[in-house]
Structures are given as structure tokens and as C-alpha cells.
C-alpha positions in Angstrom: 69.5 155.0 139.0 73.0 155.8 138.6 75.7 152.9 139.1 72.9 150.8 139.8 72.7 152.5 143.9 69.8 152.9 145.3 68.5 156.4 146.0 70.3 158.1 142.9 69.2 159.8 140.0 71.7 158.7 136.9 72.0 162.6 135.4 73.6 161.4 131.7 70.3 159.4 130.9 67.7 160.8 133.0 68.6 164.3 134.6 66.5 166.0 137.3 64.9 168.6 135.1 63.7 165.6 132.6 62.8 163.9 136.1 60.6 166.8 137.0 59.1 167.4 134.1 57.7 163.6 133.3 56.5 163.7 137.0 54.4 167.0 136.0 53.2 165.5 133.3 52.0 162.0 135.4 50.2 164.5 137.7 48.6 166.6 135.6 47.0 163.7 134.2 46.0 162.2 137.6 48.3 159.5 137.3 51.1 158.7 140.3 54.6 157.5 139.9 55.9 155.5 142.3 59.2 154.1 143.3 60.7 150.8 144.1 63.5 150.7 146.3 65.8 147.3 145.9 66.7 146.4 149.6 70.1 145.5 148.3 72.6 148.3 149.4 76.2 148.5 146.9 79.1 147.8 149.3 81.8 150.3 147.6 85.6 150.0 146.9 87.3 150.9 150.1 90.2 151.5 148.1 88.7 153.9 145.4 87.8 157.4 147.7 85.0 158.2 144.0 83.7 154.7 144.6 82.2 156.4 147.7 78.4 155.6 148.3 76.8 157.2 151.2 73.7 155.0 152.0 76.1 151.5 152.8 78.1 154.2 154.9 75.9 155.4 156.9 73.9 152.1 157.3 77.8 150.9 158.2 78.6 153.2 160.3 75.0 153.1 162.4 75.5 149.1 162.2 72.0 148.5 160.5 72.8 145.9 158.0 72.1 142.0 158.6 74.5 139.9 160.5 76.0 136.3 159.9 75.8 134.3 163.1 79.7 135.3 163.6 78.5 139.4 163.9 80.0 140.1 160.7 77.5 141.6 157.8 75.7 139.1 155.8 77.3 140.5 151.9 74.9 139.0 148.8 75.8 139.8 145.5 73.1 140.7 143.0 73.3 143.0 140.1 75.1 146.3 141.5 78.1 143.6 142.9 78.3 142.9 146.2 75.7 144.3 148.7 74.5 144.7 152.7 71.0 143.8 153.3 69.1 146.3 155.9 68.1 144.6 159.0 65.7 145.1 161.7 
């Protein structure tokens, strides 16, 4: 996971190629890997363009994060900083 965000693949401590190989190596031993997705989405720095994070974007954008009772999104704040929670 890089930067603690869901649905990345931190390249510096475990690239892709390392990624595909240890998956090979699961598979050809009958073994499965599977994933666990935190439902907390990163809300990035507006103000820092390579804080950037497509997923709370998106979800932003398509306006599919919980709401407080004033329409606003509900922001937590667990270990990637503050966060969006996906709603219904």
C-alpha cells in the first residue's frame, strides 16, 4: 500500500514484479491470496496538486461518501489522516 491509500501498490518496498511473482508462487502451491480493502478513503491536500488521490475524487465527484445530517461528508480520521467513508 503506498501512502497508506487504498488500492495502491507501494513500488519502493513491494514492486509489481515482486507482487507477481509471490502471487505465482501462492498459486502454484494451491494457496490463494486475498485482499482486504479498509473502507476508509484518504481525503488529500487540496492544496498539494501530487497529494492527488483518485479513488476520494472520484467517490467526490459521483457524491458516494457518507453524509452528516447537514449534507456535508461525514470525515473520520484513522491511520492514513483524515478520510470519507463509502455509503450506500
Amino acid at each position: 500500500m503506498f501512502q497508506y491509500r487504498d488500492f495502491t501498490n507501494d513500488p519502493n518496498t513491494f514492486g509489481y514484479a515482486e507482487g507477481a511473482a509471490f502471487l505465482e508462487k501462492l498459486h502454484a502451491n494451491n494457496q490463494h491470496y486475498i485482499t482486504i480493502v479498509d473502507a476508509a478513503v484518504y481525503i488529500p491536500d487540496p492544496t498539494n496538486a501530487t497529494d492527488a488521490y483518485a479513488p476520494y475524487t472520484v467517490g467526490h465527484a459521483l457524491d458516494t461518501f457518507l453524509k452528516n445530517p447537514d449534507g456535508t461528508e461525514y470525515i473520520g480520521e484513522v491511520w492514513p489522516g483524515y478520510t470519507v467513508f463509502p455509503g450506500e
